[in-house]
N, C-alpha and C positions, 0 to 999 in steps of 0.2 A: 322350365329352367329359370325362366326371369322371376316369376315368383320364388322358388327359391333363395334365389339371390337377395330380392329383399326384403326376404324374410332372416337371412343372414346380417344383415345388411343394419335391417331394426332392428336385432336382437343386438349386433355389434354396438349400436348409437346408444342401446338402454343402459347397456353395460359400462361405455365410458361416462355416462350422462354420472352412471351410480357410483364409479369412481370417484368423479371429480366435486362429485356430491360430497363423499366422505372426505377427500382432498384436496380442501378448494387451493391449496397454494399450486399442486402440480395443473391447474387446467389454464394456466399463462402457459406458452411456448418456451419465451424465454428462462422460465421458475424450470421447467421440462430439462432443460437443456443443461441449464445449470446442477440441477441434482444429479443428474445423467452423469456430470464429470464429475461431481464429489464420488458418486457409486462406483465409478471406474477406478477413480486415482484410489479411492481404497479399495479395492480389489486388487488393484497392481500393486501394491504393498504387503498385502495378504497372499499372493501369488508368490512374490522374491523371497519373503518372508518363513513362507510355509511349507516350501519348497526345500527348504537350507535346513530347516526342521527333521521333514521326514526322511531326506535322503542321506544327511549325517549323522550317523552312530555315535561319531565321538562327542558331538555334540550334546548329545542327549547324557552322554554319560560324565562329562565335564559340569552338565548343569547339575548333574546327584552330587558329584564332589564341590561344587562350588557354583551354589543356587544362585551368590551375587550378580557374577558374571553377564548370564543371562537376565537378572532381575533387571539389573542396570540397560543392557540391551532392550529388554520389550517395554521400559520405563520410555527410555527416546524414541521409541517405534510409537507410543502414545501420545507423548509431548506432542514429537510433529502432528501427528493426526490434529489434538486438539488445536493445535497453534492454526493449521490447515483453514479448519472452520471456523476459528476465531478470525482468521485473518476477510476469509472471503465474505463472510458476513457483516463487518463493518461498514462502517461509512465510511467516504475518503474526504468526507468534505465539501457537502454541497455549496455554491454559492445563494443559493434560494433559503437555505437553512438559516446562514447570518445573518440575510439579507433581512430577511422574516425578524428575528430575533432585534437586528439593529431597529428595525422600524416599529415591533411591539414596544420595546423599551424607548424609543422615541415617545409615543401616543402615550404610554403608562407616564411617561417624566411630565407630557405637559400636563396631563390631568391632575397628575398629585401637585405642581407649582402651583395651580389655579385653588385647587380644595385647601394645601395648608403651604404654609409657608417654609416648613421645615425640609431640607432637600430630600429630591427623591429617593436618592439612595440607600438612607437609613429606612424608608419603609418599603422600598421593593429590591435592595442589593445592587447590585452592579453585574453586568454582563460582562461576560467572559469573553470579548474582544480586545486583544493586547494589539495595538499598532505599535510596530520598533520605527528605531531609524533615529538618528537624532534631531533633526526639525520634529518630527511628532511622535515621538516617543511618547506613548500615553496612553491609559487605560481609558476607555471608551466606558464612563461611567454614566448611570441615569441622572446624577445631577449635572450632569453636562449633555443634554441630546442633541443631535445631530442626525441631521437622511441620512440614508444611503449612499445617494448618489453625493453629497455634500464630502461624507466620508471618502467616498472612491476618489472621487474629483481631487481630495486634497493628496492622495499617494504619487499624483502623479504630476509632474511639471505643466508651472503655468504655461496657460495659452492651448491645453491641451481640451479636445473637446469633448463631450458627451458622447458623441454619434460615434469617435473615432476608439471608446472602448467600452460597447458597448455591444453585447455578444449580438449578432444576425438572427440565431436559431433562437432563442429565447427570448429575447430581448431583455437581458440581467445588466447591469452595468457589471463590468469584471476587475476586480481589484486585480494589480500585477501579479503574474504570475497565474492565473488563474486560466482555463480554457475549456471550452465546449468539446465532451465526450460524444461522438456520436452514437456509439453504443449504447452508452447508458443514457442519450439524449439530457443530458443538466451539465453545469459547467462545474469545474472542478477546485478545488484551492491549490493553489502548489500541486497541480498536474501533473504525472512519472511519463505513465502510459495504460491504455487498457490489457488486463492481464488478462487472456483466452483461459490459463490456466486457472485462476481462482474466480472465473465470474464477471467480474468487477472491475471497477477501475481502482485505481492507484493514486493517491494522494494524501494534502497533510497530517489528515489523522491515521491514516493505517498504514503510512510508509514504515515507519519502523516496526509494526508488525507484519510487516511484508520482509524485511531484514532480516526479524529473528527468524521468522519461518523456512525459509531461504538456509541461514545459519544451521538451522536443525536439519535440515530435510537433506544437507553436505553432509554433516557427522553421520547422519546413519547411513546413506549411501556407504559413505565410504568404511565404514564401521561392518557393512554388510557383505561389499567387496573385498577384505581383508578373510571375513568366514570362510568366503568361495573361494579365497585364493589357499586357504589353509586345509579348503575338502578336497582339492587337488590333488596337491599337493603330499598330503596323505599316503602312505604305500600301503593300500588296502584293496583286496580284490573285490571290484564291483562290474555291476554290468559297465556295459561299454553306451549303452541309449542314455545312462545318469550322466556320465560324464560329459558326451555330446549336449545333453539339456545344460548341466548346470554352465556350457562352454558358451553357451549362447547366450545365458541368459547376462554371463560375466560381461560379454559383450557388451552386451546392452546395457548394463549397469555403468559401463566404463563409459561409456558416451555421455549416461545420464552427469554421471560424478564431472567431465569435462566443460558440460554447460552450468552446472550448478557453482561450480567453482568463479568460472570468468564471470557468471552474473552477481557471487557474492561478492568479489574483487569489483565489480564495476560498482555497483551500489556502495558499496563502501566508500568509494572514492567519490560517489555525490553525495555523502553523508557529509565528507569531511570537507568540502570544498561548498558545501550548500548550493546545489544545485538539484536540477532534472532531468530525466532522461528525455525529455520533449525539448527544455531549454539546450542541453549538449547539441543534441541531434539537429533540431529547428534553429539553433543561432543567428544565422542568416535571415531569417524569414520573421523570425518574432523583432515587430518594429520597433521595441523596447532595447534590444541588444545589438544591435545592427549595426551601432556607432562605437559599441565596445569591444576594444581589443578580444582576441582568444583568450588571451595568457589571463585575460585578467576576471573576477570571481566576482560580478558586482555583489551578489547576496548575504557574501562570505564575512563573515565575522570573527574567523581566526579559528584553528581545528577546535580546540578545547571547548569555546562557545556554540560551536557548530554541534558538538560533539552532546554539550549539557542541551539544547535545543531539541535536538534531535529524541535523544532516552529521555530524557528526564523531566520534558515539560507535560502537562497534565492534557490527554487527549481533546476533555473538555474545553480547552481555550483553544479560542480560534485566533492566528497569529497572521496579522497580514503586514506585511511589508511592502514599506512605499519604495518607490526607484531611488536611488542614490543619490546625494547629488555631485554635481561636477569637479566640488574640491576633494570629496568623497572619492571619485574615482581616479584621479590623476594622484592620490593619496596612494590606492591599491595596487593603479600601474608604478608606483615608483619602487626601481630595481632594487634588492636586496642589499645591504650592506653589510659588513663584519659587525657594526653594531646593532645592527637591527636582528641580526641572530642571536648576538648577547641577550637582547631584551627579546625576545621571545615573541616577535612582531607576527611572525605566521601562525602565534596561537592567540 
């Protein structure tokens, strides 16, 4: 009996050994784990989806009369998908990325200053670090270098120390806003939260592909619970086990649509207020914010600018923002006025 055992046992060990041979991404855990819920989450869409398919007649016979209807339908049933794995597969932002980048283009500036005299920048470009704010409002060119930590050091108010932002678990200096994932063990830029559902974390570069995906993944839900509410609905003799199925499955759809909703409503409203769901939540606790009012948005740069930052700035730049300063915020705490709504001060 024990020999057979490991003889199972070998045979079992050859066989993953030959898997992971032909598959070296699945023989991490984590890579396991992560495909694991792409394959489900499409599966459970393939299930809602395929289910609404076979068990509605009229369905199928509305798509012969007007092919659009459904084209349009299995068009955003793809979108999302692809948005899905566009989104989970990105970066969010590492800090060790810029960090790297800020300190290559450091060593490349001083080497070209020493070889010719013409600035670096015309012969190796400029990195794509936009620091805002207006004390340093400035592009982080190669003919200007600068550390890392010189750069960090300068986002944040004098007197402020190295050791006091400067992550434990890595040891990265952390531009603001920035914070250590333990999931994903690296610290983050503009840190949301880590999402169980896409894998990854959540930060400045794929937060608005986390938005749009979000956005899709609502339209079709509820695009899908409208069908089931209309096979119902229906005065058509069917068994009575479809109806129980598609009743349940409604169910559960309507739950889905209830969180998909309050999560796009909340994300939206850190969109427009430029914020995070780590800053919302941890206010208290992140010793950057602790001195600042609730009501008041230090990051915030008025909807419209929040708004172009948010779509429309190019993923490739990495946008760090220094802390505010004190005229700055005693500027954002002061209360509205009838003219300050003329001029259009909250955009």
């Amino acid at each position: 009996m024990t020999t057979v055992m490991g003889i199972c046992r070998s045979f079992h060990d050859r066989v993953l050994a030959r898997f992971f041979h032909c598959f070296p991404c699945l023989s991490d855990p984590a890579r396991r784990s992560s495909w694991g819920l792409k394959v489900t989450l499409v599966m459970l869409h393939l299930i809602f989806v395929g289910i609404l398919f076979v068990f509605d007649g009229d369905l199928i016979e509305t798509t012969k009369k007007e092919p659009w209807y459904t084209a349009l339908y299995l068009l955003l049933l793809f979108a999302t998908l692809v948005q899905y794995f566009i989104t989970s597969s990105s970066s969010p932002g590492y800090v060790f990325d810029v960090m790297r980048a800020v300190n290559e283009t450091n060593v490349i500036c001083q080497k070209s200053s020493m070889a010719s005299k013409q600035p670096a920048s015309s012969q190796n470009g400029s990195l794509n670090v936009v620091i805002e704010g207006s004390q340093s409002g400035r592009n982080f060119q190669g003919s200007n270098p600068s550390s890392w930590t010189k750069l960090v050091m300068d986002m944040y108010p004098p007197g402020t120390s190295i050791r006091s932002c400067t992550c434990s678990y890595c040891n990265a200096e952390q531009p603001p806003r920035a914070k250590h994932c333990h999931d994903c063990d690296k610290c983050v830029l503009q840190f949301d939260h880590h999402c169980l559902w896409l894998g990854s974390c959540v930060g400045q570069d794929n937060h608005c592909k986390f938005w749009w995906y979000i956005c899709e993944e609502t339209a079709l839900c509820l695009w899908t619970g409208i069908l089931y509410i209309m096979y119902l609905k229906a005065n058509i003799s069917r068994a009575w086990w479809k109806d129980a199925i598609m009743i349940l499955l409604l169910i559960a759809l309507s739950i889905v649509i209830i969180f998909l909703l309050l999560l796009l409503l909340f994300h939206s409203y850190l969109v427009l207020t430029n914020q995070t769901t780590y800053e919302l939540v941890r206010r208290r606790r992140i010793p950057y914010l602790r001195r600042i009012p609730e009501r008041v948005y230090p990051f915030s740069k008025g909807i419209c600018r929040n708004l172009y930052n948010f779509c429309c700035v190019r993923s490739s730049i990495y946008s760090l923002e220094p802390l505010p300063s004190s005229q700055e915020l005693e500027e954002k705490a002061r209360p509205y006025t009838c003219l300050d709504i003329l001029a259009c001060r909250c955009c």
